[in-house]
Every structure is written in structure tokens, then in C-alpha cells.
N, C-alpha and C positions, 0 to 999 in steps of 0.2 A: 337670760333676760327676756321678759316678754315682748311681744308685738304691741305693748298698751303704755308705756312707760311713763311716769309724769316726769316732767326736766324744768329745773327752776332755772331762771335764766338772768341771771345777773347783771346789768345794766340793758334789760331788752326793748326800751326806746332809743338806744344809739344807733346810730348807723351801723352797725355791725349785728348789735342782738337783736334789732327788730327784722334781719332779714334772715338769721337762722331760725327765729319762733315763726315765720312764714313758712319757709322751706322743710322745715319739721313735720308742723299741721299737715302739710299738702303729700310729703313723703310717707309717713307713717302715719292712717288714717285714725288710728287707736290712740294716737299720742294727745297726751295735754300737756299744757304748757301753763307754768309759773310765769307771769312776767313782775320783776322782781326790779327794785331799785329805789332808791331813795325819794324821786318826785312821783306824788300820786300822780299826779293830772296827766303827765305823757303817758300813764304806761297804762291808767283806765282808756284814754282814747285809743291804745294799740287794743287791748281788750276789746272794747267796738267795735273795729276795724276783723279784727281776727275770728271774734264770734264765741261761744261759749265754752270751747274747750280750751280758752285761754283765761285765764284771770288775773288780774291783776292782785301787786302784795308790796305794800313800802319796806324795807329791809334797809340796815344797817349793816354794811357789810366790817366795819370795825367793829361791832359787837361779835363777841360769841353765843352769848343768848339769845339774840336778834336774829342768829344763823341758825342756831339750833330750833328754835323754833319756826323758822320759815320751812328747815328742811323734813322737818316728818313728814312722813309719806311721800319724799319725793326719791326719785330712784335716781337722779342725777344733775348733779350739780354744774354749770355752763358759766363760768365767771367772764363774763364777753364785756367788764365794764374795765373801768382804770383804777383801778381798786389791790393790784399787784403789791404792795405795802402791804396788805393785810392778809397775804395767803396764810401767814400761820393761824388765823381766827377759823379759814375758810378748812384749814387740812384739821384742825380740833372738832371742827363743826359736822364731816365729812363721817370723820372718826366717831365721834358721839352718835351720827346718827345713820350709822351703815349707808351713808349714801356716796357713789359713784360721783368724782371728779374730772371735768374738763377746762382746760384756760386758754384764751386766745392770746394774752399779752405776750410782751418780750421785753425779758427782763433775766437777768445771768443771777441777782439774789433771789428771785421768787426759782430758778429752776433748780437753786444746789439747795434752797429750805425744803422742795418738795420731795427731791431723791433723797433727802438726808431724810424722809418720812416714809421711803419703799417698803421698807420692813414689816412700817405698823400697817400701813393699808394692804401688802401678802396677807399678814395675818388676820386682818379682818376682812379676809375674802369681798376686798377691793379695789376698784380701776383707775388710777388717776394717769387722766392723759396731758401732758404740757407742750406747749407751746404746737397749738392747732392753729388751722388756718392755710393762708396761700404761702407765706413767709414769714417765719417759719410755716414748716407744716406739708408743703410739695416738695420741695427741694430733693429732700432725700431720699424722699420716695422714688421719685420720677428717676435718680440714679439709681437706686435699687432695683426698678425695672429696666432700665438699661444694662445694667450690668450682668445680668441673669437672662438678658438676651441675647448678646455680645460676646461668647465666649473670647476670653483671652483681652479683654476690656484693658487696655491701660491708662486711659484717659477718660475722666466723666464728669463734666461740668456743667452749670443750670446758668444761663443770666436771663437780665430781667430790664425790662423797660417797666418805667413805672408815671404814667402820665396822668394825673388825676385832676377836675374842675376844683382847684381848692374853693375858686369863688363862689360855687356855688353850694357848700357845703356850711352845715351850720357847727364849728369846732370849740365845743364850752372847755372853761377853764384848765378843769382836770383831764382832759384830754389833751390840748396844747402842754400838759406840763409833763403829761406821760410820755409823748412825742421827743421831748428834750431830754428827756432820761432814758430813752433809747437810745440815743444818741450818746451818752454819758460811757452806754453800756457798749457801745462800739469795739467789735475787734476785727481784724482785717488779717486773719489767718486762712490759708488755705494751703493744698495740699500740694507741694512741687518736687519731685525726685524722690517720692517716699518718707517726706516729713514736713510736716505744718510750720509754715514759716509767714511772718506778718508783712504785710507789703509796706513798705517807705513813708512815712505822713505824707508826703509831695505825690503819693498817687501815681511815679515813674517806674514804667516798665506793664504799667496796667492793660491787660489785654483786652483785645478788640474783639465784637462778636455784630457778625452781621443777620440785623433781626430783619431784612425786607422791608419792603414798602409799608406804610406810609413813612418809618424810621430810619431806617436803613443801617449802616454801618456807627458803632457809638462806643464809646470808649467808658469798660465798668471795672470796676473795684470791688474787691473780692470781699464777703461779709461771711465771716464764722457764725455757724447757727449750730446749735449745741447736736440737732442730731444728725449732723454730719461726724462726728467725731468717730463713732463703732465705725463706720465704713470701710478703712482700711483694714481694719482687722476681718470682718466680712468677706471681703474679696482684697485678698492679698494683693492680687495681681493691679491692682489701683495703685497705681505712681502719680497719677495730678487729677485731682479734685478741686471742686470747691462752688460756693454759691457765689454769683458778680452780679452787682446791682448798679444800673444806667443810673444819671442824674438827674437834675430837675430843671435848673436854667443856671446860668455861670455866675450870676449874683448869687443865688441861694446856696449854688457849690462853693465857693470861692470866698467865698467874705464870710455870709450868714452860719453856714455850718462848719468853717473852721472857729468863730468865735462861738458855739454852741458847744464845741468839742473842749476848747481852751474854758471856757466858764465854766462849765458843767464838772470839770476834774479840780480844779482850786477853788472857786467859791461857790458850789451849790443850791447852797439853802440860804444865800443871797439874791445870787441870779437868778433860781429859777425862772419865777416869774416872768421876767423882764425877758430873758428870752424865749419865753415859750411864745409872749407878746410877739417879738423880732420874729421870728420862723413860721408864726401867721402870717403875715402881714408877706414879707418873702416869698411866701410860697401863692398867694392868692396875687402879688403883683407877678409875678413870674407865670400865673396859669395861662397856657397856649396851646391852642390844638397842633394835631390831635390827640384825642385823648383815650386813654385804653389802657390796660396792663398785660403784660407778654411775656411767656415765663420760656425757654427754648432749650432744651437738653441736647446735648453733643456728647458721643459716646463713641470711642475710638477703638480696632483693635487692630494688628497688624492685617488682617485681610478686611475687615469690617467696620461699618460706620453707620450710626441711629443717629437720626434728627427726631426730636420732635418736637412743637410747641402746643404752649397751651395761651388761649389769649381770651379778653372781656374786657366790654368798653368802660364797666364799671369796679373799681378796685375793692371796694365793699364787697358789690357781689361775687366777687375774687375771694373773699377772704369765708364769706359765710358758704359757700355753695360745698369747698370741701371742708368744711366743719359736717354740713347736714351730712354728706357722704360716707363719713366716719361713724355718725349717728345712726345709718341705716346698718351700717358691721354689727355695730355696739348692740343696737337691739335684734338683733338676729342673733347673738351671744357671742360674740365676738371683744372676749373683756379681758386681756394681759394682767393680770393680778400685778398688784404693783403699782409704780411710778414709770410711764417710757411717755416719750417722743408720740407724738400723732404718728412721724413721718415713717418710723422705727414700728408702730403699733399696725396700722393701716395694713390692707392687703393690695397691692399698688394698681395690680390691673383690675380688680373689681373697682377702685377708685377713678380711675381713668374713665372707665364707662359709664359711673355716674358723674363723673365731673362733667360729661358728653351730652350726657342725657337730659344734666338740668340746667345748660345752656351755655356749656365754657367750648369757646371751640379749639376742636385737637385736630392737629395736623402733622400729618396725613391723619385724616378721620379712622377712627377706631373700627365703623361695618365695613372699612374696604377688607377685614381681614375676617378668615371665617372664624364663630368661637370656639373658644376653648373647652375641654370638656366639661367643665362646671358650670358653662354658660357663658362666660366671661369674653367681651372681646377683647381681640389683642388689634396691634396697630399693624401696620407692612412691615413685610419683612426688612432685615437692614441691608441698604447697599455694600456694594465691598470697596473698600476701600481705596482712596486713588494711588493708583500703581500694582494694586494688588493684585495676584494670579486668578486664575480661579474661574 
């Protein structure tokens, strides 16, 4: 793949796609960017804003001809909108027109449509990457580099505070209703004594992780992301896994998302709406500083032990920073034929370093340690473990 790529970019006035078409331009100087999406008017004004290597293009993402014609001459595809309903328009459209796939949504039907599509994008010598972003999209990485640092690793786990200004965010329809169908898709697996077991609906037995100040100690619940799954077979030596995600405030925990979880599985395509409506509303009465998102790996071995976090005040810029990151692999030629995982695809520590670099802070800071031969820095070394010899 060249250093000039054009990248059409699927709902890039959201909050989400308008900060990867930024991060993009500024990353890769040769890059142009599609901004793609159904309303003219935001996405001409992001084009303004952005300058002339950006253009703006109204798109239909439930058409296929609307797709196929948006995508000639673009070398890759960024579905950064709510639009997950329509990946099989977007995997025919990809196909037709040899262009490179990326998705930031989470969604368990769009990821078994797209693997059940690996074969035809191998064979048309292309990339499709799913479920990009902070979460999915870190998680496994961040154990994959823990555990290849860690020899003899038998524990490795990510949690996550997740504090965001709902009220100050502007969340249109089909986004509130994406939100509840993630929800829908919920599974609560994770890895305990060498096999994936789901935790209790009542959330008992859920473990503690202490994220520091301003948070401090908080009680999460384990969230299965599909590329956590190879892990164990990767590194055998992994007995307890898993991705745990903090809450939001005890109304929203407690009332609003067990009724989100109960409607969403018996009446659907009734409720949506109605709760997508509730879980706004929840979530913007409940917004309370501070605010930030904090993602913390813990990596266990019998003589050794890795901390590390990654944290940003803003969970957007959480989600796009390592999208752009993967974006700078991809066009350097760094393109897995096929269907895989960001977290699975990514190379972890050149990740890290640009996760660093365009403003996600890691801790311990990545230049406390010298690089690596390819450039690359790494983090400190891991402590040993308490009690351990050595």
C-alpha cells in the first residue's frame, strides 16, 4: 500500500469519523480522505474545516450501488457510522471494487457475516479489519504485549473506567439505537482456570481493580470481545483472562441497563426505540466528573508482574487515535489478507508508541525505556512479583 491512500470514511461527521479524517490528514501527509455519509450539510462543513484533500460524497450505505460507486478509486473503506445492519452491502461493495475494509462498531452479527467472508477477501488480495477502535480494538493487543513480555504469564487482564460528558454530546437517533443493540449483544465471558465461563446476571463475584486517583478502587464485569478468543491458544500458559468494564452511575447500572438487557432479548423491534430514548436520557442525568477513559493491563507471572495504563479525557478521542494508529501499519503495508480483529492484526508495540505519540497517555511512559531495534519503543521493565525470588 502506498504512502498516498484515499480512505472513504463512513459516517465522518460523527464523533467518531470526524476525528479519525483529522488524525489521518495530519498522520499521513499524502492521504485524502472521502467524507461519506448520508447528510450533505455536516460533512461539506467537515470538508471546510479539513481543507482540500478532504471531500465530501452523500452515500447510501444500504445500497450496493450507492457503495460501489462511492468506492472507486478508493483504496479503503472506514465504516465508522451505525450503519452494522448493512455490512453485507458494504463486504459485496469491498468485493466489487477491490477496496480494503475497516469497522469500528460492535456487533457479534456483523463479525460472524464478515469472517464467514475471509475466504473471498484472501482471494481478492484483501484486508478487512473488524471491530477497530479502543474497545474492542486494545484490549487484546495490550495482552498480547504483556504476555510476550512476561514469560511464564498466567494471568492477563485489561479493565476500564469509562467516564464520558454525555450532556455534552450531541447523540442522533441511530446512534442511541446502536448503543442498545450493543447491549442486546452483550456477553459476560471471560477466561478462569483455563476455560471461558459467563459471570451470574447479579454481577457476584465480580472483581475489583484499582485504577488511582481520581477513581480509585471500582467494581467491573467482565465483557467478551471476540478477539480475545485465539488468546489462549496463543499462549497456552494463560489460565485467567479477560476484558472488565467499570460502570456508569447505579441508576443507569441497575434499573436502566438491566431493563435495556431484558427488552432488547424479548421485544426488539418494539422497544428499541423507547430504550435507546431511556439510556439517553440515564446516561446524561447520571454524567458526573470526573471524566476520562482508562484502559489498565495486569499481567501476572510467578516471579513477574506488568502494569500498564492507557488513559484520555476524551473517549472519542479514545476510540479514533487507535484506529488512526493502525492506519499508519496499513499504509506502510501492513495488510493481513483476510478478515482478523484490529487487536489480532495490529503490531502492539509500534501501537503503543503511537497511541503516545498522538496524545493517549501511557503509563509508565513508553521513552522511559530505550527502543527497540526497529525503532519501536517499549515500556519498563516488569517488576517481579510479590514474594518472588530474584
Amino acid at each position: 500500500m502506498s504512502r498516498s491512500p484515499t480512505v472513504l470514511i463512513l459516517g465522518a461527521s460523527g464523533n467518531t469519523g470526524s476525528r479519525i479524517a483529522r488524525l489521518l490528514l495530519a498522520e499521513v501527509p499524502e492521504a485524502r480522505v472521502v467524507a461519506a455519509g448520508r447528510r450533505s450539510a455536516p460533512l461539506e462543513a467537515l470538508a471546510g474545516q479539513l481543507g482540500e484533500r478532504c471531500t465530501p460524497l452523500s452515500v447510501d450505505a444500504s445500497s450496493r450501488a450507492s457503495m460501489e460507486a462511492a468506492l472507486r478509486d478508493v483504496d479503503l473503506l472506514v465504516a465508522a457510522s451505525s450503519t452494522s445492519e448493512f455490512v453485507d452491502v458494504a463486504i459485496e461493495a469491498c468485493l466489487a471494487t477491490g477496496t480494503d475494509y475497516l469497522d469500528i462498531q460492535l456487533s457479534a452479527e456483523k463479525v460472524a457475516r464478515l469472517f464467514a467472508a475471509s475466504d473471498l477477501f484472501e482471494a481478492a488480495d484483501l484486508c478487512a479489519i473488524t471491530d477497530a477502535g479502543f474497545h474492542p480494538g486494545v484490549p487484546a493487543a495490550l495482552i498480547r504485549y504483556g504476555a510476550e513480555r512476561v514469560p511464564g504469564a498466567f494471568r492477563a487482564q485489561v479493565s476500564s473506567v469509562i467516564q464520558i460528558d454525555w450532556r455534552g454530546l450531541e447523540i442522533v437517533s441511530e446512534t442511541a439505537r446502536e448503543m442498545v443493540r450493543e447491549f442486546a449483544d452483550y456477553d459476560s465471558k471471560h477466561l478462569v482456570e483455563g476455560s471461558w465461563r459467563s459471570m451470574s446476571w447479579t454481577g457476584r463475584g465480580s472483581p475489583r481493580f484499582d485504577f488511582g486517583p481520581p477513581w480509585g478502587e471500582q467494581v467491573c464485569v467482565p465483557m467478551f470481545l471476540e478477539e480475545l478468543r485465539p488468546l489462549p491458544q496463543m499462549y497456552p500458559q494463560l489460565t485467567s483472562c479477560g476484558f472488565y468494564v467499570g460502570g456508569f452511575d447505579p441508576i443507569t447500572d441497575y434499573l436502566v441497563i438491566p431493563l435495556v438487557l431484558v427488552g432488547m432479548k424479548l421485544l426488539p423491534g418494539l422497544l428499541e426505540g423507547p430504550l435507546a430514548r431511556l439510556l439517553c436520557w440515564s446516561l446524561r442525568r447520571g454524567s458526573r466528573p470526573p471524566f476520562g477513559t482508562l484502559l489498565r493491563l495486569e499481567v501476572q507471572s510467578e516471579r513477574e508482574q506488568l502494569v500498564l495504563q492507557l488513559g484520555h479525557e476524551d473517549g472519542y478521542d479514545l476510540t479514533a487515535i487507535p484506529v488512526a494508529a493502525w492506519l499508519l501499519q496499513w499504509a506502510d503495508g501492513s495488510r493481513p489478507l483476510g478478515v482478523s480483529t484490529m487487536a489480532q492484526a495490529v503490531e502492539p508495540a509500534r501501537l503503543l508508541g503511537d497511541l503516545q505519540r498522538m496524545g493517549v497517555r501511557v503509563s509508565p511512559p513508553m521513552e522511559d525505556s530505550p527502543p527497540s531495534p526497529d525503532g519501536t519503543a517499549q515500556p519498563p521493565r516488569s517488576d517481579p512479583a510479590p514474594g518472588a525470588g530474584g
